[in-house]
Structure formats: structure tokens, C-alpha cells
PDB file of N, CA, C and O in Angstrom:
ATOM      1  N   UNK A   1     102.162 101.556  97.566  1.00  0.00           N
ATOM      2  CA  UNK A   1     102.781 101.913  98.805  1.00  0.00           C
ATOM      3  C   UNK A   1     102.325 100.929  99.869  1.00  0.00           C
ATOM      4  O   UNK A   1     101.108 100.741  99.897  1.00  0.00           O
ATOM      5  N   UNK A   2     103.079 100.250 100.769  1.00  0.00           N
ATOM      6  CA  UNK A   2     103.160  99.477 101.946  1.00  0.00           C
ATOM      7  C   UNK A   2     103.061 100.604 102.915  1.00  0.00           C
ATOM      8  O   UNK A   2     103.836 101.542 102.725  1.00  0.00           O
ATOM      9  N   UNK A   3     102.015 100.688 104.197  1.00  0.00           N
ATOM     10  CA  UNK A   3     102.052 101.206 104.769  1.00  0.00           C
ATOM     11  C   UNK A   3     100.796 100.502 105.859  1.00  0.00           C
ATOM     12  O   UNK A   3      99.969  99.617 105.638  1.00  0.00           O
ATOM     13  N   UNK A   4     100.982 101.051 106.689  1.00  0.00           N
ATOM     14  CA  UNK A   4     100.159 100.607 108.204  1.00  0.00           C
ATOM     15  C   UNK A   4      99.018 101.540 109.081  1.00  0.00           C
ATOM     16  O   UNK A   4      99.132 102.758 108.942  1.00  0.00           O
ATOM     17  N   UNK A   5      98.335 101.229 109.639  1.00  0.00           N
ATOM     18  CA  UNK A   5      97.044 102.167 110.285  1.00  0.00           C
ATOM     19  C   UNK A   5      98.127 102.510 111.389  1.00  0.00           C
ATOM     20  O   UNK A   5      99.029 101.852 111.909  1.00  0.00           O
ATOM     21  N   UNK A   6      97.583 104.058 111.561  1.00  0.00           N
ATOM     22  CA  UNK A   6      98.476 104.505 112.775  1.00  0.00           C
ATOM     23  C   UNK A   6      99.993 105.015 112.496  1.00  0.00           C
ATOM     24  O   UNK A   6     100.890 105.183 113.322  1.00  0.00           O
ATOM     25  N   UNK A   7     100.013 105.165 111.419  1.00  0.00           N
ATOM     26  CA  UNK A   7     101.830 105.578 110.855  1.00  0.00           C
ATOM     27  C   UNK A   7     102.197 107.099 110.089  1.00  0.00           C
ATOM     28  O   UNK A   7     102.438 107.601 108.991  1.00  0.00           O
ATOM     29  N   UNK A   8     102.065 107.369 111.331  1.00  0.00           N
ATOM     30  CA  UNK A   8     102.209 108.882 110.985  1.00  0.00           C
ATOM     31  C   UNK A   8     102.700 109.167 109.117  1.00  0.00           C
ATOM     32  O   UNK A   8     102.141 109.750 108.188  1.00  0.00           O
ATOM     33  N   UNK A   9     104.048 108.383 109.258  1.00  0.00           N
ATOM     34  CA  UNK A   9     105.234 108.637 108.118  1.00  0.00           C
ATOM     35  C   UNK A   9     104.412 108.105 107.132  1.00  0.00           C
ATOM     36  O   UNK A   9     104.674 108.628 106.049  1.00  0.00           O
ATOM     37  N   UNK A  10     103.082 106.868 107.031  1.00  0.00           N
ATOM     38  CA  UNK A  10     102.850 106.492 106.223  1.00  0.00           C
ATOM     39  C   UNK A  10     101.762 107.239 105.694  1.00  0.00           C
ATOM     40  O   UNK A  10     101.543 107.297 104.484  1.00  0.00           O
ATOM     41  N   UNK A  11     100.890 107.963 106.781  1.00  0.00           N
ATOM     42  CA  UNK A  11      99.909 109.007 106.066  1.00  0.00           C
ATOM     43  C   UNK A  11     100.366 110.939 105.443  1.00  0.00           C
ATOM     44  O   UNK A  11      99.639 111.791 104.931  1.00  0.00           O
ATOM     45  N   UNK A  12     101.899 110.971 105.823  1.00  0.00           N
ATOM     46  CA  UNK A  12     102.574 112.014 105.468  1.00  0.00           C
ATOM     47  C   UNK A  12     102.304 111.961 103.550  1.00  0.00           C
ATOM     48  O   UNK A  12     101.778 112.513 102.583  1.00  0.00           O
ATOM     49  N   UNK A  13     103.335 110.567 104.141  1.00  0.00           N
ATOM     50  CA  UNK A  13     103.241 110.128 102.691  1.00  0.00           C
ATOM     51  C   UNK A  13     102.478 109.936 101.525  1.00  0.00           C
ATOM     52  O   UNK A  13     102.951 109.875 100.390  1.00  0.00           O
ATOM     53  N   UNK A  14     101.110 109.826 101.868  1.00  0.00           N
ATOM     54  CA  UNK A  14     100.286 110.023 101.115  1.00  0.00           C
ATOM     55  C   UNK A  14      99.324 111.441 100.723  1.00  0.00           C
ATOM     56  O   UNK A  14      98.482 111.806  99.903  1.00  0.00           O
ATOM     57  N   UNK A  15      99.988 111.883 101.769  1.00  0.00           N
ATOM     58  CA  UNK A  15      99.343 112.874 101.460  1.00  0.00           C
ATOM     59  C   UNK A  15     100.126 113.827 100.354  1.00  0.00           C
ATOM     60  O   UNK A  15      99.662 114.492  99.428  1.00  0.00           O
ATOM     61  N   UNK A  16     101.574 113.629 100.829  1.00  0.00           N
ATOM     62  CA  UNK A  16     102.106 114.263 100.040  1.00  0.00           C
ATOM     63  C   UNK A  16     102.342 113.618  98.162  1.00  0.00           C
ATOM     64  O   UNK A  16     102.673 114.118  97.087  1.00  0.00           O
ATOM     65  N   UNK A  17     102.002 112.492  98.589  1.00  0.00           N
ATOM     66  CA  UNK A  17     101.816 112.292  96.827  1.00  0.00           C
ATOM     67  C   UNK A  17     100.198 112.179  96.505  1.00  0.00           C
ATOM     68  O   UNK A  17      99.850 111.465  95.564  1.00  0.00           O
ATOM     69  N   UNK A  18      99.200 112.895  97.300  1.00  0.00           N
ATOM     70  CA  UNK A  18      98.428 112.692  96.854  1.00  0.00           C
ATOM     71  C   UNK A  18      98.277 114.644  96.516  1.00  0.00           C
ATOM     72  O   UNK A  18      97.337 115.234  95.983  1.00  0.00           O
ATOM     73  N   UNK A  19      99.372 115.125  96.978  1.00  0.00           N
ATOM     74  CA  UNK A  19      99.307 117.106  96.723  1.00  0.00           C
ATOM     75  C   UNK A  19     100.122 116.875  95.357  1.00  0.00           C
ATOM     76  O   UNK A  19      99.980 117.567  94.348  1.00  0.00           O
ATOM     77  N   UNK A  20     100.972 115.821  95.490  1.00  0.00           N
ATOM     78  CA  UNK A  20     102.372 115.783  93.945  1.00  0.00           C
ATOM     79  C   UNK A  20     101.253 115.475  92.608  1.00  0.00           C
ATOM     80  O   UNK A  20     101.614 115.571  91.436  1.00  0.00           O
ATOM     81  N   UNK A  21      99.714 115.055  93.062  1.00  0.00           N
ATOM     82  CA  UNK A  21      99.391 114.605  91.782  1.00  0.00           C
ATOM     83  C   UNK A  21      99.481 113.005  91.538  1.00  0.00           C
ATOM     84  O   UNK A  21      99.048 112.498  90.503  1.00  0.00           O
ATOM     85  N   UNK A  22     100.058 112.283  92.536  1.00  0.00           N
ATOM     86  CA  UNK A  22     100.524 111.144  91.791  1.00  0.00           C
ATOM     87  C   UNK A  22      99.897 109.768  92.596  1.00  0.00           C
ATOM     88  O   UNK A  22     100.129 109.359  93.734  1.00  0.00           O
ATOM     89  N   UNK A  23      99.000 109.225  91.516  1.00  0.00           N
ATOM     90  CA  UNK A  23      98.586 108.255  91.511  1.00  0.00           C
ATOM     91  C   UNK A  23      99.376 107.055  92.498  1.00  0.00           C
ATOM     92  O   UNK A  23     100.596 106.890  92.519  1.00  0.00           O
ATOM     93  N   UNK A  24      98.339 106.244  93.330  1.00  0.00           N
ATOM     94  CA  UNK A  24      99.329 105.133  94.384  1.00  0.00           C
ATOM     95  C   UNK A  24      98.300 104.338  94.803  1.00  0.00           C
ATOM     96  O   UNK A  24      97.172 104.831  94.827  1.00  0.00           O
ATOM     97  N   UNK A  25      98.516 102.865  95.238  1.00  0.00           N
ATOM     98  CA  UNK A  25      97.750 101.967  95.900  1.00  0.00           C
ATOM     99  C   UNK A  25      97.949 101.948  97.142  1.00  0.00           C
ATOM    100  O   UNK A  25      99.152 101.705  97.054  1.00  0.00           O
ATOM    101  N   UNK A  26      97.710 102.021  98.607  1.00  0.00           N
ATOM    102  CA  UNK A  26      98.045 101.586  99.939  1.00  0.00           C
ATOM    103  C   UNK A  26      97.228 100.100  99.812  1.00  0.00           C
ATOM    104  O   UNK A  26      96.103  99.783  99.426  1.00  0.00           O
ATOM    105  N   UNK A  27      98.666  99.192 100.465  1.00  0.00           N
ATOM    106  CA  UNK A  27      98.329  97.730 100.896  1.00  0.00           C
ATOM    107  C   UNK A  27      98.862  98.309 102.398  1.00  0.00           C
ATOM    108  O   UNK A  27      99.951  98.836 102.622  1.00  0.00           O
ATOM    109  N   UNK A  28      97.702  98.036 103.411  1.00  0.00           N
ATOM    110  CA  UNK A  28      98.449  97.831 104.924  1.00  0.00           C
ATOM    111  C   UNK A  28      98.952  96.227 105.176  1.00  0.00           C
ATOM    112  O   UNK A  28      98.326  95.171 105.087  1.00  0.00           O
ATOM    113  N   UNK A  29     100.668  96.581 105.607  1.00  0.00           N
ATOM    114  CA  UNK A  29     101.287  95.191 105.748  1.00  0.00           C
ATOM    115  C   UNK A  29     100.290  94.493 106.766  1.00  0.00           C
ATOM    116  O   UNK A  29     100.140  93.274 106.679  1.00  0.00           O
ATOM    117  N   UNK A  30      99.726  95.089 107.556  1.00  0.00           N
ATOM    118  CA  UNK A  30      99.064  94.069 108.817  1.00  0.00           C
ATOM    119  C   UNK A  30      97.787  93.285 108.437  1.00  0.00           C
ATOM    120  O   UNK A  30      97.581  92.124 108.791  1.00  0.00           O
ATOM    121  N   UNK A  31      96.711  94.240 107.471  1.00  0.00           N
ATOM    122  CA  UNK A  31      95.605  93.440 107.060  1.00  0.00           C
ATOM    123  C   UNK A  31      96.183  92.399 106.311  1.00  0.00           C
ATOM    124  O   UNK A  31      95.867  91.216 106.432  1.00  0.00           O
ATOM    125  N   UNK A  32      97.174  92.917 105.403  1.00  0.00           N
ATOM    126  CA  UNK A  32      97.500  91.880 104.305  1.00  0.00           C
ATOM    127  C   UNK A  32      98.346  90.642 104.688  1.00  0.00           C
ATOM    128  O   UNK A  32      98.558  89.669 103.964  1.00  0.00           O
ATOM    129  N   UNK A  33      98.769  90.832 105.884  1.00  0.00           N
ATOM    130  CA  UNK A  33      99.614  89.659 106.486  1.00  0.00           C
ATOM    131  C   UNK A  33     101.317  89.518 106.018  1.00  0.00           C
ATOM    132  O   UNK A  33     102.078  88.551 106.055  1.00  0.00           O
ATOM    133  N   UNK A  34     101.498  90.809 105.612  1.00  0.00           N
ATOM    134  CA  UNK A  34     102.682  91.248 104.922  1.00  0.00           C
ATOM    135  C   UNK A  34     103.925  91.766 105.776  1.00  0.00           C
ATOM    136  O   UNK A  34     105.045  91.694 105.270  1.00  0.00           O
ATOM    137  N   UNK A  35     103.762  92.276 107.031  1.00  0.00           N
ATOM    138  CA  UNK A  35     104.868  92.857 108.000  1.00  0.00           C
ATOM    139  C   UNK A  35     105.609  91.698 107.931  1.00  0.00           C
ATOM    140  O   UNK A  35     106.487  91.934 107.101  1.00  0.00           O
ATOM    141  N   UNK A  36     105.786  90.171 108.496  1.00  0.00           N
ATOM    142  CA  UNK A  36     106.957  89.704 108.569  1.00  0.00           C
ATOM    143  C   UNK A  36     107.788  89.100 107.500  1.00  0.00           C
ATOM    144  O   UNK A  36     108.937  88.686 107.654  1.00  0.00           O
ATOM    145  N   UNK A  37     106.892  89.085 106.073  1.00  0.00           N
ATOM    146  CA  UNK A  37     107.604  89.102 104.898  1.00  0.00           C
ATOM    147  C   UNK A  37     108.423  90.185 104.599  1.00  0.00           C
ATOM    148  O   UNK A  37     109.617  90.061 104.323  1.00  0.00           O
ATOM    149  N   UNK A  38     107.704  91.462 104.653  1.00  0.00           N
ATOM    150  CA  UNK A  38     108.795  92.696 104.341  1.00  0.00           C
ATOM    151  C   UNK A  38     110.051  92.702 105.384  1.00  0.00           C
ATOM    152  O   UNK A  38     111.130  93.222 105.097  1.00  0.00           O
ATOM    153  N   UNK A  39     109.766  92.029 106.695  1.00  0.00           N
ATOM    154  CA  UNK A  39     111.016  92.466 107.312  1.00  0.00           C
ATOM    155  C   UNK A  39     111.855  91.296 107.434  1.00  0.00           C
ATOM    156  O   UNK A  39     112.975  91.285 107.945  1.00  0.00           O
ATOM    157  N   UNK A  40     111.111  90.099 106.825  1.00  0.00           N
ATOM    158  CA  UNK A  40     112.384  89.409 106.725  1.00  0.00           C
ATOM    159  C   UNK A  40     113.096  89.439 105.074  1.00  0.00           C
ATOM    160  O   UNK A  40     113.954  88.673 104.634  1.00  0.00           O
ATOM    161  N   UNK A  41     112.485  90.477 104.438  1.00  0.00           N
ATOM    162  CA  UNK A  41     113.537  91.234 102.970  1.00  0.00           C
ATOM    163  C   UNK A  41     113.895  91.938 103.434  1.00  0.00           C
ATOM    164  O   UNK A  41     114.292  92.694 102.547  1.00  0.00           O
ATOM    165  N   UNK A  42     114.190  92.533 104.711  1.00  0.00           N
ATOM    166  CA  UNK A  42     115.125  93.229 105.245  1.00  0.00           C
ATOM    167  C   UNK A  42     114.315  95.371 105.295  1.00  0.00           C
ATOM    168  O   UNK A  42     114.800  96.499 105.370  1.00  0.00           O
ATOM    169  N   UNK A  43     113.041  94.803 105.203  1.00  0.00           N
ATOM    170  CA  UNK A  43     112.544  96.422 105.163  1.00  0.00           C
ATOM    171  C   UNK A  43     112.230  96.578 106.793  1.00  0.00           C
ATOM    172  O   UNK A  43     111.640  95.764 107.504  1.00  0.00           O
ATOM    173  N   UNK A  44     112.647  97.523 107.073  1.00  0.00           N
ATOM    174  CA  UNK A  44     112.640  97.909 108.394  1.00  0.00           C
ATOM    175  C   UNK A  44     111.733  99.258 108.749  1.00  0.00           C
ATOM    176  O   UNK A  44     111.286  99.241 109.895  1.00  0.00           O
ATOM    177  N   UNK A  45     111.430 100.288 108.046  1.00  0.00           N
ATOM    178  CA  UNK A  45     110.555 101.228 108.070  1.00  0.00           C
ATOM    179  C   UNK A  45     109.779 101.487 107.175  1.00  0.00           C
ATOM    180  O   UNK A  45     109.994 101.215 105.994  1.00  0.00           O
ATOM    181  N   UNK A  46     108.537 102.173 107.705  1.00  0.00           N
ATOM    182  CA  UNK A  46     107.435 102.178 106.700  1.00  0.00           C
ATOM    183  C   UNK A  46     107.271 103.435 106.527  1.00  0.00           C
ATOM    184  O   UNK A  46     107.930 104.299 107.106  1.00  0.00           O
ATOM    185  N   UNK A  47     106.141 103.690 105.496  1.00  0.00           N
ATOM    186  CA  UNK A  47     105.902 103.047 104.600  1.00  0.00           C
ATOM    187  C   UNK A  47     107.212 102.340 103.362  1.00  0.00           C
ATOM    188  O   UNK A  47     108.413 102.579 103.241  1.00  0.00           O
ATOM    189  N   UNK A  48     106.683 101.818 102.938  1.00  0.00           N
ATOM    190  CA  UNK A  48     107.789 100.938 101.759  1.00  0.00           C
ATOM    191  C   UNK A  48     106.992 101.753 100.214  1.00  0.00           C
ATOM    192  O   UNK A  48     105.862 101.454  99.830  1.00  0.00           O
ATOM    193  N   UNK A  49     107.789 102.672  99.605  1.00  0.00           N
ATOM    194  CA  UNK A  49     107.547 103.079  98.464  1.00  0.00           C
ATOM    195  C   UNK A  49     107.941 102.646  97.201  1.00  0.00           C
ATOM    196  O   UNK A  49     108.870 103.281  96.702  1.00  0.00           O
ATOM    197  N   UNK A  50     107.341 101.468  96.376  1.00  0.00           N
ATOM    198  CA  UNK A  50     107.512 101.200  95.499  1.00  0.00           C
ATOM    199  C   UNK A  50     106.825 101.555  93.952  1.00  0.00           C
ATOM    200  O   UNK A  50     105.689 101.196  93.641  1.00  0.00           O
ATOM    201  N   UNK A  51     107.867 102.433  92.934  1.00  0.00           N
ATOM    202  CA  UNK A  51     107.492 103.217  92.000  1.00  0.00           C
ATOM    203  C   UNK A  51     107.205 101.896  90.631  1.00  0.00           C
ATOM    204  O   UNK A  51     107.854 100.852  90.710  1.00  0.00           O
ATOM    205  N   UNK A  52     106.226 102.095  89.482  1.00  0.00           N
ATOM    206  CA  UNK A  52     105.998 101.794  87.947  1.00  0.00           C
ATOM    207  C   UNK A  52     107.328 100.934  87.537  1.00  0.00           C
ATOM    208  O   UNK A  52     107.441  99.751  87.214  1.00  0.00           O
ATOM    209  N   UNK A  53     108.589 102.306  87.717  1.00  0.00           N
ATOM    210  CA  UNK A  53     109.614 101.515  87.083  1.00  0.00           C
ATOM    211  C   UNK A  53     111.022 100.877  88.207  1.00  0.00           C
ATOM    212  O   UNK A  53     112.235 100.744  88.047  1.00  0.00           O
ATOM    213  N   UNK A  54     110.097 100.617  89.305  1.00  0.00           N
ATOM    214  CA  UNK A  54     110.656  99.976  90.063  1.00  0.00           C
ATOM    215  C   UNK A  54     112.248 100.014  91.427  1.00  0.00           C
ATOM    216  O   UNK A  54     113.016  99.298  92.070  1.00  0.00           O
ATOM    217  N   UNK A  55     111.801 101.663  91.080  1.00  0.00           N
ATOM    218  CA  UNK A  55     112.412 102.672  92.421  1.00  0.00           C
ATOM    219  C   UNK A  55     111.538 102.032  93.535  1.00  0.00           C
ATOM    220  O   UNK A  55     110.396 101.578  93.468  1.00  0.00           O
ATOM    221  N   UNK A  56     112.661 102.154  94.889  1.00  0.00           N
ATOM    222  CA  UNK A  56     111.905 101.899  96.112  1.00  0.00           C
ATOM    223  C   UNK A  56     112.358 102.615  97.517  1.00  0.00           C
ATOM    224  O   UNK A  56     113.472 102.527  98.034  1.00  0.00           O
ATOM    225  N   UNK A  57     111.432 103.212  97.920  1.00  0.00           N
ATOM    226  CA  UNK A  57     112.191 103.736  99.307  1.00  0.00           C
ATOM    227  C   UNK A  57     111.347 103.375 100.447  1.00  0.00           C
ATOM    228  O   UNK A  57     110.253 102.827 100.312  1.00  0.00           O
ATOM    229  N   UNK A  58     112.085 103.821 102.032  1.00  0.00           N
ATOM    230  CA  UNK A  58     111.076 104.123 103.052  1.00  0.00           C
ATOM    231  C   UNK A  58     111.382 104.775 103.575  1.00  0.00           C
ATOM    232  O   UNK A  58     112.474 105.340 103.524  1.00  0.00           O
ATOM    233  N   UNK A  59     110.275 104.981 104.475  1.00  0.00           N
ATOM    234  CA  UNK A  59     110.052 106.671 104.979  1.00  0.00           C
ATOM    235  C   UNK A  59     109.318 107.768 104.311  1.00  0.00           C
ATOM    236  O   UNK A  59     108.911 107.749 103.149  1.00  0.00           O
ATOM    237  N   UNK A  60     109.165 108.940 105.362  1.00  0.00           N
ATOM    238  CA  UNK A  60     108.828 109.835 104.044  1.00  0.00           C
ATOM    239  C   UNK A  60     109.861 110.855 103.910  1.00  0.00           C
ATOM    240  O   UNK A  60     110.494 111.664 104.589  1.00  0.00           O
ATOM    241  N   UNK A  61     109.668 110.236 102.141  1.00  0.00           N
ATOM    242  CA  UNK A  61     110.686 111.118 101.647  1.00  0.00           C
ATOM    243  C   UNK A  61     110.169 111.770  99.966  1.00  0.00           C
ATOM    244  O   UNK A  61     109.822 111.305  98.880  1.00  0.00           O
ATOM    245  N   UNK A  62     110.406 113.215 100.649  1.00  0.00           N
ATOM    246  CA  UNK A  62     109.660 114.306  99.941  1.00  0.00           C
ATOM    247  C   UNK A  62     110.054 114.575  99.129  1.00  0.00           C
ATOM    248  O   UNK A  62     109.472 115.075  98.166  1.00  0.00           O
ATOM    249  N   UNK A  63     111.653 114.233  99.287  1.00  0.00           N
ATOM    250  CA  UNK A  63     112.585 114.540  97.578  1.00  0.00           C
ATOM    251  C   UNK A  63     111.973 113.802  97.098  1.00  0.00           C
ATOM    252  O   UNK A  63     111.047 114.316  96.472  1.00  0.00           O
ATOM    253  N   UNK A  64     112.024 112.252  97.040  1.00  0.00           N
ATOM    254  CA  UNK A  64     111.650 111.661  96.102  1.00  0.00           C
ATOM    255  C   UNK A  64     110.695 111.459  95.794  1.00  0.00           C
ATOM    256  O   UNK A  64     110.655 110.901  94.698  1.00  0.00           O
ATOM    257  N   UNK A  65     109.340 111.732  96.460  1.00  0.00           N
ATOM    258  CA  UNK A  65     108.206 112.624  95.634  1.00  0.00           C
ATOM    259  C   UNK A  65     108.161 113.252  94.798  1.00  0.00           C
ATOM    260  O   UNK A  65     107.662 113.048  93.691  1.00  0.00           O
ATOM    261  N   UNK A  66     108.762 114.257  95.265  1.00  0.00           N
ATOM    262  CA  UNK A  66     109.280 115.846  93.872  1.00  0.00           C
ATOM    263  C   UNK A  66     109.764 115.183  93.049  1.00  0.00           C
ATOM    264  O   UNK A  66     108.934 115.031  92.152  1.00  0.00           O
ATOM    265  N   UNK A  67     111.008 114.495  92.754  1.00  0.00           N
ATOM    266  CA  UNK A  67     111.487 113.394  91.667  1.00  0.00           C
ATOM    267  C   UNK A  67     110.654 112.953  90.723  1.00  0.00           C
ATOM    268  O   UNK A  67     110.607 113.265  89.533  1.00  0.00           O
ATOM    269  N   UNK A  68     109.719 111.885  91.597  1.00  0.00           N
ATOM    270  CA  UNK A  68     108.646 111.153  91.170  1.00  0.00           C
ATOM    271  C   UNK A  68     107.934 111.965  90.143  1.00  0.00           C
ATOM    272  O   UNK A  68     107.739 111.731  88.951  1.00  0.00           O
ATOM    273  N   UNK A  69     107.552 113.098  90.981  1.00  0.00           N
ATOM    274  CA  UNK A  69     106.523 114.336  89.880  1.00  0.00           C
ATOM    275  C   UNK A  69     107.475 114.516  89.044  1.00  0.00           C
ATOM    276  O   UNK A  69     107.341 113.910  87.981  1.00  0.00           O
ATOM    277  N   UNK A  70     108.302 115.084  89.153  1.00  0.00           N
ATOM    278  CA  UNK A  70     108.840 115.545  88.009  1.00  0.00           C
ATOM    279  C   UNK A  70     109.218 114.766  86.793  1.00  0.00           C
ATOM    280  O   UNK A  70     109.096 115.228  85.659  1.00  0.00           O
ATOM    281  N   UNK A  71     109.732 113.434  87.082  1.00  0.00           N
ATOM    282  CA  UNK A  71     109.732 112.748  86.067  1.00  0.00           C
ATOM    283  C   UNK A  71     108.069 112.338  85.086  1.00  0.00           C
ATOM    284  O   UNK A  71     108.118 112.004  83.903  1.00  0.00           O
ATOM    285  N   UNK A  72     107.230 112.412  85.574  1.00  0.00           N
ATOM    286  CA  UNK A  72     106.083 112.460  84.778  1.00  0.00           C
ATOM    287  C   UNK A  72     105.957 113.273  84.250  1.00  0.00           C
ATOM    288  O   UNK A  72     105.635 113.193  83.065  1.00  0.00           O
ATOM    289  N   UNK A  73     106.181 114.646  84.967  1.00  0.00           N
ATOM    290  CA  UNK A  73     105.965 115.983  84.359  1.00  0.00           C
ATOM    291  C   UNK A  73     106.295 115.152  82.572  1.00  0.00           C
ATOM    292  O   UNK A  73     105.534 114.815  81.665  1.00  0.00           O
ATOM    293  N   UNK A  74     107.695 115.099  82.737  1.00  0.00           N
ATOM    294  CA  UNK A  74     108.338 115.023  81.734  1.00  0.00           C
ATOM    295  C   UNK A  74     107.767 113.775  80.051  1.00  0.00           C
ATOM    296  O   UNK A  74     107.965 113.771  78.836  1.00  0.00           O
ATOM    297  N   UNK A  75     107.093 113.007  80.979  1.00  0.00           N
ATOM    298  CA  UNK A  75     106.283 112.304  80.380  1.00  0.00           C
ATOM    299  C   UNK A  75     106.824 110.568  80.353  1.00  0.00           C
ATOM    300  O   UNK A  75     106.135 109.715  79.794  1.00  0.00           O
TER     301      UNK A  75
END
């Protein structure tokens, strides 16, 4: 997960996949020197959620959390 100090949406987000069970790295775009690369690929809100098999969203978004879990559930 791409996300930033101070980002509400980006600590939602972790929290809520850290209640789903599900394993994640935070890179902050700013230490890493990463904000004007992501936004010149055209990412405009954070956090930037990028999944194993290469799903990606931003924002927080809780469906696709639940998704996320559930597809492991499944194995």
C-alpha cells in the first residue's frame, strides 16, 4: 500500500485490512520520493492499493477489502 503521514483515508485503510486479517507493506510516497511518479501515472488519491495478483485501487475502499478477505478465505 502507497500511502502518506497525515492521511486520514490512508490510516482507515490500514486499519481496516489490518481487522480483515490481511497482510500489507506501507511505502509513504513522500519518504520514498514517490508522489510525483505516482501522479504523473496518473494516481491522484491515496492511499494507492496494490494486491499479490495485481488488483489496484485508491481510497478507502472497504468493499474491496471484504473481497480481498474473502478471496483468501477461499484459498
Amino acid at each position: 500500500m502507497y500511502g502518506a503521514e497525515g492521511c486520514a483515508k490512508c490510516a482507515n485503510t490500514c486499519t481496516a485490512l489490518r481487522l480483515a486479517g490481511i497482510d500489507f507493506d506501507l511505502l509513504d510516497v513522500d519518504d520514498a520520493g514517490l508522489a510525483d511518479e505516482l501522479r504523473a501515472a496518473g494516481v491522484r488519491e491515496l492511499p494507492l492499493v496494490v494486491t499479490d495478483n495485481g488488483d489496484r485501487w485508491t481510497g478507502l475502499r472497504v468493499d474491496r477489502i471484504v473481497e480481498l478477505r474473502r478471496r483468501q478465505e477461499r484459498g
